[in-house]
Every structure is written in structure tokens, then in C-alpha cells.
DRENPA-304979 format. One record per residue (C-alpha): residue in one letter; x, y, z. Coordinates in nm, 2 decimals, decimal comma, always signed. Each point is the difference from the previous one (the first is absolute). Example, Ala and Ser with C-alpha at 12.3 -4.5 7.8 and 13.67 -1.06 7.14 Angstrom:
2
+--------+--------+--------+--------+
| residu |      x |      y |      z |
+--------+--------+--------+--------+
|      A |  +1,23 |  -0,45 |  +0,78 |
|      S |  +0,14 |  +0,34 |  -0,07 |
+--------+--------+--------+--------+
//
This chain:
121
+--------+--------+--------+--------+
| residu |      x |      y |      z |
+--------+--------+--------+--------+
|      X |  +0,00 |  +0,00 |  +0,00 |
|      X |  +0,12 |  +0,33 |  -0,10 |
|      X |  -0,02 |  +0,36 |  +0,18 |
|      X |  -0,21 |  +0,27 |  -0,16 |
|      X |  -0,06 |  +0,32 |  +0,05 |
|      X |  -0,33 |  +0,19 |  +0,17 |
|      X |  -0,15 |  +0,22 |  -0,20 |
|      X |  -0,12 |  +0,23 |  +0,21 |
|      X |  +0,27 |  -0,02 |  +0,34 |
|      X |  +0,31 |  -0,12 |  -0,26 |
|      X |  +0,12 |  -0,28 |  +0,29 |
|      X |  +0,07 |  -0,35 |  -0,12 |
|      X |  -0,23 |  -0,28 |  +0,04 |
|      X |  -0,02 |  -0,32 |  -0,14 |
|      X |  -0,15 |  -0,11 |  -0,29 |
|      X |  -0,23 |  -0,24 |  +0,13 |
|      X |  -0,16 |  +0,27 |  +0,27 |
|      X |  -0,35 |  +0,07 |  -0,10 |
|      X |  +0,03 |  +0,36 |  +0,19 |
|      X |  +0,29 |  +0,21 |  +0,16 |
|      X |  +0,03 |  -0,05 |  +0,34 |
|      X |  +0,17 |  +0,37 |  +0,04 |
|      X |  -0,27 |  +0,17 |  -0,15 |
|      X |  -0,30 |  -0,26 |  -0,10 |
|      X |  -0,01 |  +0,08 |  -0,39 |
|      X |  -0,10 |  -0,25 |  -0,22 |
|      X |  +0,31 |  -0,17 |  -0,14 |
|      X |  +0,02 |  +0,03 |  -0,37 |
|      X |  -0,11 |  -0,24 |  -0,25 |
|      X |  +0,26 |  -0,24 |  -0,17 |
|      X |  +0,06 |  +0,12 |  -0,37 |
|      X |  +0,17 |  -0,39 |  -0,14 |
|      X |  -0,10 |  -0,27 |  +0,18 |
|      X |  +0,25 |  -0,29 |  +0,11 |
|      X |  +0,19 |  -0,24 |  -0,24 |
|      X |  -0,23 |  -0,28 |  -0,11 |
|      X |  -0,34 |  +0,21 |  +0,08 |
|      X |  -0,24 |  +0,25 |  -0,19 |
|      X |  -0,27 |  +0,23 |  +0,11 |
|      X |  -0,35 |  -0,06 |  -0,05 |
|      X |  -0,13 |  +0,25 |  -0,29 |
|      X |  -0,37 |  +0,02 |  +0,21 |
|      X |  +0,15 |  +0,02 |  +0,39 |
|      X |  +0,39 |  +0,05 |  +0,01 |
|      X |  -0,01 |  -0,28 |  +0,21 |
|      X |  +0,36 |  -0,20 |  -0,09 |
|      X |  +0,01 |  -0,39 |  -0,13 |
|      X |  +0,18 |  -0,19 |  -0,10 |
|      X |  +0,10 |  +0,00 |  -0,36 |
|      X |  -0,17 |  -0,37 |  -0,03 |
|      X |  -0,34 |  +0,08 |  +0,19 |
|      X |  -0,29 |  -0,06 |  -0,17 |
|      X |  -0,21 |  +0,15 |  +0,23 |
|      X |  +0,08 |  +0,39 |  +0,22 |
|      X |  -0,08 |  -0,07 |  +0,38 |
|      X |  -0,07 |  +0,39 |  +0,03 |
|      X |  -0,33 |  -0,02 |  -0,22 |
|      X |  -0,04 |  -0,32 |  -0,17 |
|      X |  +0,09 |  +0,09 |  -0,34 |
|      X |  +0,15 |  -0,32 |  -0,25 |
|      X |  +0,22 |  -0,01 |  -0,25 |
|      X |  -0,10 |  -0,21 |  -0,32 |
|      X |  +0,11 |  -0,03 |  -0,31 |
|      X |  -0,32 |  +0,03 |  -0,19 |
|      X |  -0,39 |  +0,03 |  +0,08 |
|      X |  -0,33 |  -0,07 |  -0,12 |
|      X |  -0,26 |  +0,17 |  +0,16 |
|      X |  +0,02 |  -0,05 |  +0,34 |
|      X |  +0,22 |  -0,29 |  +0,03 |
|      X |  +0,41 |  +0,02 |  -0,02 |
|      X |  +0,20 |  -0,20 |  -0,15 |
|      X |  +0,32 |  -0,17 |  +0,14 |
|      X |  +0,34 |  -0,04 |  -0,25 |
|      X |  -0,16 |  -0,41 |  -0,06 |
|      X |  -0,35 |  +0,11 |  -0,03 |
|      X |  +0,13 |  +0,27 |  -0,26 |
|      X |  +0,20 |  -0,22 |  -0,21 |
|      X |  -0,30 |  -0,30 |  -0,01 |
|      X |  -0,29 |  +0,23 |  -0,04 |
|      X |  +0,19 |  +0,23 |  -0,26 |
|      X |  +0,21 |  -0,21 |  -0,16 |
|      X |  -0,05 |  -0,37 |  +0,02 |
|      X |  -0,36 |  +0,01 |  -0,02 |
|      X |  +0,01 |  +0,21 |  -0,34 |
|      X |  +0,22 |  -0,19 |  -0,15 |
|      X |  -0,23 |  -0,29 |  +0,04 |
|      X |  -0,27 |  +0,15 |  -0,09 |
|      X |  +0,21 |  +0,12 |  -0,35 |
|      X |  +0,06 |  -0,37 |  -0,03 |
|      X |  -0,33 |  -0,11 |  -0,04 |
|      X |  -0,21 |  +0,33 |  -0,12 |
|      X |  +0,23 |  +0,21 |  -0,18 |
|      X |  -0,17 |  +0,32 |  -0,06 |
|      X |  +0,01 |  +0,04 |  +0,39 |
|      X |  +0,36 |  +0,06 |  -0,02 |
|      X |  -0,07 |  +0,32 |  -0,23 |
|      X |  -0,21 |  +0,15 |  +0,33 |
|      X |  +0,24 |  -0,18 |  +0,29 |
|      X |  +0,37 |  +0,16 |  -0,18 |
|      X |  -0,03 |  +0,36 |  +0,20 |
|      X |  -0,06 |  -0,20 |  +0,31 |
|      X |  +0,25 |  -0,25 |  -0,02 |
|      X |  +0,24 |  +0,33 |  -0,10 |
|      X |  -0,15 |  +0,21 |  +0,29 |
|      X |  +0,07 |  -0,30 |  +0,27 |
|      X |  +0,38 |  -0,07 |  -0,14 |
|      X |  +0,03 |  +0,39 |  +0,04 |
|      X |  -0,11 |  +0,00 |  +0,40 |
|      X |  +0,19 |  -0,33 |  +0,04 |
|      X |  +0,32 |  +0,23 |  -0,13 |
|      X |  -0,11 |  +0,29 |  +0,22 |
|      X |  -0,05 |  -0,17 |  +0,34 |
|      X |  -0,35 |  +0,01 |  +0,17 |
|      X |  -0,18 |  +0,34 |  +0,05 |
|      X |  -0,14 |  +0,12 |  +0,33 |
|      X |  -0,40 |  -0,04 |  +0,04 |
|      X |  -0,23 |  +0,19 |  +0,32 |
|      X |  -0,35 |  -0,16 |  +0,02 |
|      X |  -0,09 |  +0,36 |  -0,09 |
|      X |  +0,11 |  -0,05 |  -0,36 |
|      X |  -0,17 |  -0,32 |  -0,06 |
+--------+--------+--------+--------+
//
């Protein structure tokens, strides 16, 4: 834990303190968070960078969505790409309609999974 500076008295306190104990200001907010986490985009609340889910306010990452439901890396890859491809196999002119989906899924499977609040869905 490192020593930062008060805002308002200037002593040192540490970085974990939620207030000064000189003066009682709030201590101030963390700008990065710590190697190997990431910041919630709804809450701030730091995870890890493998969470799928923010303890702060229940938000979950997936990599693709239909409706209300998300969709895992696995569930991605079978409902977006394996099952099209079977379906191409035995009715053809689906895989005209099921090409920008199969695309859109192999783009969010190169981008990582997105952040979702059960206000968006």
C-alpha cells in the first residue's frame, strides 16, 4: 500500500484509508486500478479482469446477447457458429441470412465479452 496525499489538509495517508484521519475528507478515488483488475463501466467497483459478474451492482460480461439472455464464449460459438453451419448444410439458402451473424459472433469472440446492466436488457 502506497501513501497519498490529502486533498484538502496535504498529510500523507495511505491508500487504502477510506477518509483522513487528520482532517476526515474523503480520500480520493483510484484513477488505474491494480494489475490483473478493471473497473466496472456501471459502478467503478474493481474486478477482476476474468469476472464475469461485478459484485458492486450485478452487471455481466458476455460476449453476445439475444434479447434478454447472454451468451457465454461456448454458448456463442455453438449458437452462432456451429449451429449455422449446420443449418447451411442441409438448407442452403439459410446460410445467405446466418453469414452477418456468424461474422458478428467471430467479431465479439476477437473483441472479448462486453459489459451488460439489467438496465440495458
Amino acid at each position: 500500500m502506497a501513501l497519498i496525499e490529502c486533498t484538502d489538509c496535504g498529510s500523507q495517508i495511505s491508500s487504502s484509508a477510506k477518509a483522513c484521519p487528520k482532517c476526515g475528507a474523503p480520500a480520493p478515488k483510484k484513477n488505474e486500478p491494480d494489475p490483473g483488475n478493471i473497473f466496472c463501466p456501471f459502478c467503478r467497483t474493481e474486478v477482476s479482469e476474468d469476472a464475469m459478474i461485478c459484485s458492486g451492482c450485478d452487471a455481466r460480461r458476455a460476449y453476445t446477447r439475444s434479447g434478454t439472455r447472454l451468451y457465454g464464449k461456448w454458448q456463442s460459438i455453438g449458437f452462432g457458429i456451429i449451429l449455422p453451419l449446420i443449418l447451411m448444410a442441409f438448407f442452403p439458402p439459410a446460410g445467405i441470412i446466418l453469414i452477418p451473424v456468424m461474422l458478428y459472433v467471430v467479431y465479439r469472440l476477437i473483441r472479448g465479452p462486453v459489459w451488460y446492466n439489467y438496465s440495458d436488457l
